[in-house]
N, C-alpha and C positions, 0 to 999 in steps of 0.2 A: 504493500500500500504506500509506502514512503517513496520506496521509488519512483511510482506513477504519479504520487504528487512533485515531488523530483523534475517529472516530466515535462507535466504541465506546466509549471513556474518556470521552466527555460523557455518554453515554445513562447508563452506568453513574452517574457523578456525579450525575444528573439524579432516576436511580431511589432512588440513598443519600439523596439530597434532602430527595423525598415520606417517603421510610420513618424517618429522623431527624426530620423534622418531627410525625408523628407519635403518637412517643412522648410518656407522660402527663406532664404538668405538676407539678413538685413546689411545695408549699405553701410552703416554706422559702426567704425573699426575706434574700439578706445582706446586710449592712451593706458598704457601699462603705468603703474609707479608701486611703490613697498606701501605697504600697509600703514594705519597708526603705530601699530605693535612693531615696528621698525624693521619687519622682513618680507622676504619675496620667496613664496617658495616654489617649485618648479617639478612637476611628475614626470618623467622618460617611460615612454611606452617604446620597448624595441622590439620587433620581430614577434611583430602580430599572427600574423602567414592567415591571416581569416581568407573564407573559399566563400562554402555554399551555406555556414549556419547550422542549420540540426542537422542536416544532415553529411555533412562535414566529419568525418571521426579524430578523433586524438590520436597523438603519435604519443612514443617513448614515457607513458602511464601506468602505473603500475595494474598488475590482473584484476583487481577488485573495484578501479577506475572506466574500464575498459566499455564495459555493458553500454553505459547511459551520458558519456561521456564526446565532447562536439564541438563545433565553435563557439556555441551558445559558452560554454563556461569561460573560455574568454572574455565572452561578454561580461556575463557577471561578474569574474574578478575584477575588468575594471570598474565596475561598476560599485564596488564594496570598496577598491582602494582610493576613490575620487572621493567618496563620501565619509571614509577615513582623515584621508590628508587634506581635502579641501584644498588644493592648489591652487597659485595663483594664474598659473599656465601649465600647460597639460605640451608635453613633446611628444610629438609619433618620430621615430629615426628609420624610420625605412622598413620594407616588408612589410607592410601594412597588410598586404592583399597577396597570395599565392597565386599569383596569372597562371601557373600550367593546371589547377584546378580548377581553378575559378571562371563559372558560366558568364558572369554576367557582373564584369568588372567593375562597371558603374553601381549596382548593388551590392556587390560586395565592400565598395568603397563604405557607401554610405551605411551600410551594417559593422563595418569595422568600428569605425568613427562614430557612430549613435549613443555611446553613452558617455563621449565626451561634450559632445552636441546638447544632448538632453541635461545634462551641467549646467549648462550654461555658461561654463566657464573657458573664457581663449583659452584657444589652442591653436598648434600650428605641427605640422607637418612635411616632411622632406622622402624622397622617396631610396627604396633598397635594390637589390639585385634581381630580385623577382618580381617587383611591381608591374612591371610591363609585360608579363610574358601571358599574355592573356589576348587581347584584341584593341588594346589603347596602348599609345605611342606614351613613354614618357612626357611629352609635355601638353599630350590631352590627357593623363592624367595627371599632373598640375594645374591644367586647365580648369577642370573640375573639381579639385581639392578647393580653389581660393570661393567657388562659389558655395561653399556650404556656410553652412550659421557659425557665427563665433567663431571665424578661422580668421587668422592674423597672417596665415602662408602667403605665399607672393611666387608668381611663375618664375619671376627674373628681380634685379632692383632696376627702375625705367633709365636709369643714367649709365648701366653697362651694358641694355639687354642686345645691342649692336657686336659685342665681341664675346662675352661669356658663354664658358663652356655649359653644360648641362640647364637642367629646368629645377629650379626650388633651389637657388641661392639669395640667402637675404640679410636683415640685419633688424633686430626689433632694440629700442632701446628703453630701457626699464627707469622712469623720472624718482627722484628723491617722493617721500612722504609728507602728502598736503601739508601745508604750511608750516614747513619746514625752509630752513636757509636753500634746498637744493629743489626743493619742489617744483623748479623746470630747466632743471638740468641732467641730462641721462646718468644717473652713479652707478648701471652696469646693465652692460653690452651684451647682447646676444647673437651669436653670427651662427648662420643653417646655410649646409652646401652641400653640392647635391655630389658626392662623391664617385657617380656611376654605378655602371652596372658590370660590359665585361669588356674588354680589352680589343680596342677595333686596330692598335698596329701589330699589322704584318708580324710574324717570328716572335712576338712579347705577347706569350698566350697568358689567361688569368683574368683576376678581377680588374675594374677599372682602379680612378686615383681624382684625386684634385687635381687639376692642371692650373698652367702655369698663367692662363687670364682668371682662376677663379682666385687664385694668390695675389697676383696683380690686385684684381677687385676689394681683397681682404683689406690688402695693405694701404689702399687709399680710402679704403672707407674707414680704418682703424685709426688713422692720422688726423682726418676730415673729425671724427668723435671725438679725438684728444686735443685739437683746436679751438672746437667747442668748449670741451670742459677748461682749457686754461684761459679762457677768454671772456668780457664782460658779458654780462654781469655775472658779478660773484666769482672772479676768476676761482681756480683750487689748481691745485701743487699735481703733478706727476699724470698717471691717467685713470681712468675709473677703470676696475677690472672687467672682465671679459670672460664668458663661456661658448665654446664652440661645440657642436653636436653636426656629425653625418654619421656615416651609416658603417662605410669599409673603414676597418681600423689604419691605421699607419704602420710600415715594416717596426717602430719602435716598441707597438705594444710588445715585439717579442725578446724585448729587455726585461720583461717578467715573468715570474714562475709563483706557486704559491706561495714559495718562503720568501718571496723577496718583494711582493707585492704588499702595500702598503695594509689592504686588508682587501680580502676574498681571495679565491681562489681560481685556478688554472686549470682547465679538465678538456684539453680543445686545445692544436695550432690553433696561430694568429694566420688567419687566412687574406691577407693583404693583398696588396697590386707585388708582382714580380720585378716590378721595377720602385725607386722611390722616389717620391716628385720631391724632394725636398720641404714639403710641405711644413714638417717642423719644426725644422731648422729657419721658417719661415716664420713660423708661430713664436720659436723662443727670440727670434731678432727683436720680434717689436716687442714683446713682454707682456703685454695688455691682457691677455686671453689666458688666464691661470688653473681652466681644467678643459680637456676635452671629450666627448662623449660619442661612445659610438654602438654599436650592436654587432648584427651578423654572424657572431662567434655564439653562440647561446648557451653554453656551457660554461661558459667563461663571466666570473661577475666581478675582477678584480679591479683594485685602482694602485696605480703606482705611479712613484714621480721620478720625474729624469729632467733634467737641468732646469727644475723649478718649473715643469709643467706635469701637471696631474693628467695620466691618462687610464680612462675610465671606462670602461664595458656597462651597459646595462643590465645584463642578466637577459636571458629570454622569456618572452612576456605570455607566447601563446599557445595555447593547446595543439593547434595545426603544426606548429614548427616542429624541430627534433628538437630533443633535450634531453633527460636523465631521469630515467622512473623512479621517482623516491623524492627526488630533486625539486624541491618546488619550481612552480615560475616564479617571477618577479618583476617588480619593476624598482628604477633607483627613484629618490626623490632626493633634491638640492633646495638650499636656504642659503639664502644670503640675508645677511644681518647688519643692521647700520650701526656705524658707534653712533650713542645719542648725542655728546658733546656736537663734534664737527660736518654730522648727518650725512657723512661718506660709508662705502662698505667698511665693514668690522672684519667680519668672519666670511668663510664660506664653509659651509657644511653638506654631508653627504650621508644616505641609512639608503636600505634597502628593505623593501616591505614583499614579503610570501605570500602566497597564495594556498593558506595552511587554514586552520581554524580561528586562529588567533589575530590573523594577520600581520604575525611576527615581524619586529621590526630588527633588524642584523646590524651589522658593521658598521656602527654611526663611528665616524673620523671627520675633523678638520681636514680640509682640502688646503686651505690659504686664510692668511689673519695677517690684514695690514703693518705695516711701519707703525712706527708714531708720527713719524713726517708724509706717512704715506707713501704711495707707487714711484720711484722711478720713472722719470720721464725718459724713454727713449726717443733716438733721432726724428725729428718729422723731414 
């Protein structure tokens, strides 16, 4: 009898889904800023791999999971950890949607995405390796991601969309807390890019990479932000920090193992591009961006730092992906904290929440804790 009621409360869930999903898109994109409470907190949803819904089965579950188990539970963990953490923005990092399953792409978008929608609360989205393998081109689905409700995504940013690589590169910028000294000036940066999919030069087989105009792009929009912040009104010292999220890790994640990763663990290669764009070495020049965020590895939920940047796995989030029978999913969740004196970042912080009874919360760590003087200004 539990099970059948089981049943029914997913179908249900499944159908509020589709019908939450959608509803029309309102024109009116808000202004992000930190709370009263002096924080910003941020949900990572990675490697969704949603199909067709109930009728979708679970991968890598354990036997007793196995029977009445689907995309629907997907649904519902997000739907239990949004109402948990309350987020102030919700991240999708890629593989949202399993294209070599999935009928009906455009529905399965909008059943992935439904119970962040039904939130009500921004969100924003970048795409994974599988996204497209279905019957939409990466950048019709971008196309369609920025038209749902509550999506803050962007196909391109309009001042590079003439040379940048890929679909879903952007920058959203997180303002101080209402009436606050900083309350309209960005005190931390968010940059989404669209890392690809699989490797279109000749003899360099593998996943794709950031290239070298979506670097380009970084770095003048990371300068253009730190211009801003030292400039009137209200100049401030150094730069506001920075978080970065895509999808394909960087060859560096495989500078860690379990014992050497800051916390979590290593169960999974770094399944990278076969070449390295330099990407990082990009990231640690300018300094600004002090952890990065990525998925595709689902096995994998560790954070380690190498020359003062934190790089970070989300954990895997979906019942359709692979993962580990025993092994819960998860998703990570980030906090950023203002000092109350000078209303800049304090802290950054990082926990990870299971997909357990309890909805365990793991490996809380600081990520990064300002100067007293604050960030270092690097070259503009």
């Amino acid at each position: 009898m539990a099970d059948k009621t089981r049943r029914t409360t997913l179908f249900f869930v499944f159908l509020l889904s589709l019908f939450l999903a959608l509803v029309p898109t309102s024109s009116h994109r808000p202004k992000l800023r930190f709370g009263r409470n002096g924080e910003f907190k941020i949900l990572q949803v990675a490697d969704m791999h949603f199909a067709n819904g109930a009728t979708t089965r679970c991968l890598d579950v354990l036997p007793t999971q196995k029977a009445h188990c689907s995309d629907l539970n997907t649904t519902v963990f997000m739907t239990r950890v949004i109402a948990a953490e309350k987020p102030d923005l919700i991240v999708f990092t890629g593989d949202n949607i399993f294209g070599f399953d999935v009928k009906d792409p455009v529905k399965s978008m909008n059943a992935a995405f439904a119970p962040a929608i039904a939130s009500k609360i921004p969100w924003v989205a970048i795409l994974g390796n599988h996204d497209q393998e279905s019957t939409l081109t990466r950048q019709e689905l971008m196309k369609h991601i920025v038209k749902l409700p509550n999506t803050l995504s962007q196909v391109n940013p309009p001042e590079a969309a003439h040379y940048i690589d890929g679909f879903g590169n952007y920058n959203l910028q997180i303002r101080g807390a209402a009436e606050s000294s900083l309350q309209n000036k960005s005190v931390l940066n968010l940059y989404f890019l669209d890392s690809g999919d699989y490797s279109s030069v000749p003899y360099m087989e593998g996943y794709d990479w950031v290239k070298t105009s979506q670097q380009f792009w970084f770095e003048r929009t990371s300068k253009r932000l730190q211009r801003v912040y030292n400039g009137e009104p209200n100049p401030q010292q150094g730069t506001a920090p920075g978080l970065a999220y895509f999808h394909i890790p960087l060859p560096e994640f495989w500078s860690f193992d379990s014992k050497n990763a800051t916390k979590g663990v290593r169960q999974e290669g770094t399944y990278s591009a076969s070449t390295n764009s330099g990407f990082f070495t990009t990231l640690v020049t300018r300094g600004d961006v002090k952890s990065v965020f990525v998925g595709h590895d689902h096995v994998n939920d560790f954070c380690g730092k190498l020359k003062g940047l934190n790089l970070c796995y989300g954990g895997g989030f979906g019942y359709h992906a692979y993962g580990k029978a025993g092994w819960e999913r998860r998703a990570r969740v980030v906090v950023a904290e203002l000092n109350k004196k000078r209303a800049d970042v304090k802290t950054i912080r990082t926990w990870k929440r299971l997909d357990d009874q309890h909805l365990s919360v793991i490996d809380a760590q600081v990520l990064w804790t300002s100067s007293v003087n604050g960030s270092v200004a690097p070259r503009l």
